[in-house]
C-alpha positions as CSV (number, residue, x, y, z in Angstrom):
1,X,0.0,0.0,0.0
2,X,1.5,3.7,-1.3
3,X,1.5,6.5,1.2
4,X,-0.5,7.8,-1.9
5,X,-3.6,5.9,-2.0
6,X,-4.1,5.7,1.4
7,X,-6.7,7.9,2.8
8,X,-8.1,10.1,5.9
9,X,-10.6,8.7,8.7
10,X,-10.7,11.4,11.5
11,X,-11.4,10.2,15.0
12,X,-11.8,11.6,18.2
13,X,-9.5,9.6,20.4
14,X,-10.4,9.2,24.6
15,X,-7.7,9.7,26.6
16,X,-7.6,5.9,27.8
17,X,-7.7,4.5,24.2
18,X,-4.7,7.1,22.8
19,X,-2.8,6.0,26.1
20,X,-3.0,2.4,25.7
21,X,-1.8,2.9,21.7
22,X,1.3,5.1,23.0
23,X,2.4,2.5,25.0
24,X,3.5,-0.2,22.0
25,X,4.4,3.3,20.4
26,X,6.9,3.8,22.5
27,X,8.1,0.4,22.9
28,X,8.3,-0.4,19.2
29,X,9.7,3.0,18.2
30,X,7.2,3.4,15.5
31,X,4.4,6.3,15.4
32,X,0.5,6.5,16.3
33,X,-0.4,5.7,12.7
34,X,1.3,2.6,12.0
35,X,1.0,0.9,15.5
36,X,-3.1,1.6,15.1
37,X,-3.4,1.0,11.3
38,X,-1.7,-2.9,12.1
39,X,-4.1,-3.2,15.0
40,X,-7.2,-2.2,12.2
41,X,-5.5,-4.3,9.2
42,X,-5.4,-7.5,11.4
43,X,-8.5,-7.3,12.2
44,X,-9.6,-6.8,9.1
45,X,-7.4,-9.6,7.3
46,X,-6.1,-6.5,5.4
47,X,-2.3,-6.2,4.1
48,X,-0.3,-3.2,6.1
49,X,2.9,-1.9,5.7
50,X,4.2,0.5,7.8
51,X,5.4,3.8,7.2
52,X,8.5,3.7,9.1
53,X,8.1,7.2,10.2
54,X,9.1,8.4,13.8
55,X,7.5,10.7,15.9
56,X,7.1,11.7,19.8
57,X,3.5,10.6,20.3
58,X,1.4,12.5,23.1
59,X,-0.8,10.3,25.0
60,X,-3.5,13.3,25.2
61,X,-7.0,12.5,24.2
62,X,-7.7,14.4,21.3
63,X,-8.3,14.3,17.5
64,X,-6.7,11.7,15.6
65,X,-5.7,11.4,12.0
66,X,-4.9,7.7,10.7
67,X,-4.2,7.1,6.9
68,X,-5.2,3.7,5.8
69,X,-5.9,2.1,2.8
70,X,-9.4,2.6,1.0
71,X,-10.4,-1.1,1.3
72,X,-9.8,-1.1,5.6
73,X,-11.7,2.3,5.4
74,X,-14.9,0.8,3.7
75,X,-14.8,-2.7,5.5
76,X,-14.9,-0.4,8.3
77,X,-17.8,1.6,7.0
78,X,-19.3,-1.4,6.2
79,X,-18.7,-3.1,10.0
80,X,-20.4,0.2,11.2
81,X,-23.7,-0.4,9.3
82,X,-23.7,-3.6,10.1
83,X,-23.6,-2.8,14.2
84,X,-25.3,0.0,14.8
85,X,-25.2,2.5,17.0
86,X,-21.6,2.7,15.8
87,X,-20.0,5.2,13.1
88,X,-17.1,5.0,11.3
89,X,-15.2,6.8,14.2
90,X,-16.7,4.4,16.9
91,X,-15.8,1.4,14.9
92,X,-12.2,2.0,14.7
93,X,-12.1,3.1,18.7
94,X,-14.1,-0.7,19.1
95,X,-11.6,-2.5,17.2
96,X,-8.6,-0.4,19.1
97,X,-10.3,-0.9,22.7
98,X,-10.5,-4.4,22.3
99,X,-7.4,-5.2,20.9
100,X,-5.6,-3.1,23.3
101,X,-8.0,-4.4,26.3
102,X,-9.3,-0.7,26.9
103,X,-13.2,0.4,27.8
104,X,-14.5,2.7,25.3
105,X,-18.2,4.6,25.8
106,X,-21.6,4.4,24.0
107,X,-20.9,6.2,20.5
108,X,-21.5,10.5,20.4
109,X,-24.1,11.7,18.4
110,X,-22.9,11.3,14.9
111,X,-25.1,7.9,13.8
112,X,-23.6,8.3,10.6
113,X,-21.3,5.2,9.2
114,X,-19.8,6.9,6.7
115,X,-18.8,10.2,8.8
116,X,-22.3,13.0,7.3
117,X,-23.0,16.2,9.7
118,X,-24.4,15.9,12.7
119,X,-28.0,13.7,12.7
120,X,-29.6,15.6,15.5
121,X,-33.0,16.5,12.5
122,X,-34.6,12.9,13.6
123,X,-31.9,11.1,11.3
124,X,-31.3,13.7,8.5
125,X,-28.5,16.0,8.1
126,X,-28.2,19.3,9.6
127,X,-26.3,20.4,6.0
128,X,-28.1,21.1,2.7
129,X,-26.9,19.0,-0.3
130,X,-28.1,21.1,-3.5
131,X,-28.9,24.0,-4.4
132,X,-31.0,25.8,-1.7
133,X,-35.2,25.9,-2.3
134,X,-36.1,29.8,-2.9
135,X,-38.3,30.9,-0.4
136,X,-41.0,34.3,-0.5
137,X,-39.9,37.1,2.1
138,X,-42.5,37.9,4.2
139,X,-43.5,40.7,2.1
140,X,-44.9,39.0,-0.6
141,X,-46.4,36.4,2.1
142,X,-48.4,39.5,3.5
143,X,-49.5,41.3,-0.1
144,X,-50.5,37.3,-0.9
145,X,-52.9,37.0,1.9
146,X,-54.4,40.7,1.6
């Protein structure tokens, strides 16, 4: 797998989860992506190969970039569907916890497998795909009902 057709899933990492993942980081002297990218392709019966990159990891919670390969990222996608109330984010922090032995929460309120705006409508997005509908200005609404 290229550097170059590998591709973005963006997850909010708890504190416990990023601190178990440091650990073989640290041991292994390899980075954050690699050492959680194995843990997802083995899981996944996916090939991985690492990067070989090195970098000082912070075992902060926080925001967490991984670049995997497009196939991982849809059988992810796919796992998420399939077990709901998961999204793509909560999938990969399922497959992390258990493999590193961690507890991990109920999912946030993104329902969304494949990673759409926020679903607090009753299910449907809070963005507008398309163009937006043209609505009357109150004006004409009050010359219509005179």
């Amino acid at each position: 797998m290229s550097s170059d057709s590998r591709v973005g899933i963006l997850v909010s990492m708890p504190r416990n989860v990023k601190r178990a993942l440091v650990k073989p980081v640290r041991s292994e002297g390899a980075n954050l992506n690699d050492v959680a990218v194995s843990i997802l392709s083995r899981a996944y019966g996916q090939p991985f190969s690492p990067s070989g990159r090195r970098t000082a990891p912070s075992a902060a919670g926080g925001p967490v970039l991984l670049r995997v390969d497009p196939e991982l990222k849809l059988a992810l996608q796919l796992d998420a569907l399939r077990n709901p109330p998961a999204n793509l984010s909560y999938q990969v922090l399922r497959v992390l916890a258990h493999d590193l032995k961690v507890e991990i929460g109920p999912p946030g309120r993104n329902r969304s497998p494949f990673g759409g705006g926020s679903t607090s409508r009753g299910g449907r997005t809070n963005r507008r795909i398309g163009p937006t509908p043209h609505r009357r200005s109150d004006n004409r609404k009050s010359k219509a009902n005179a």
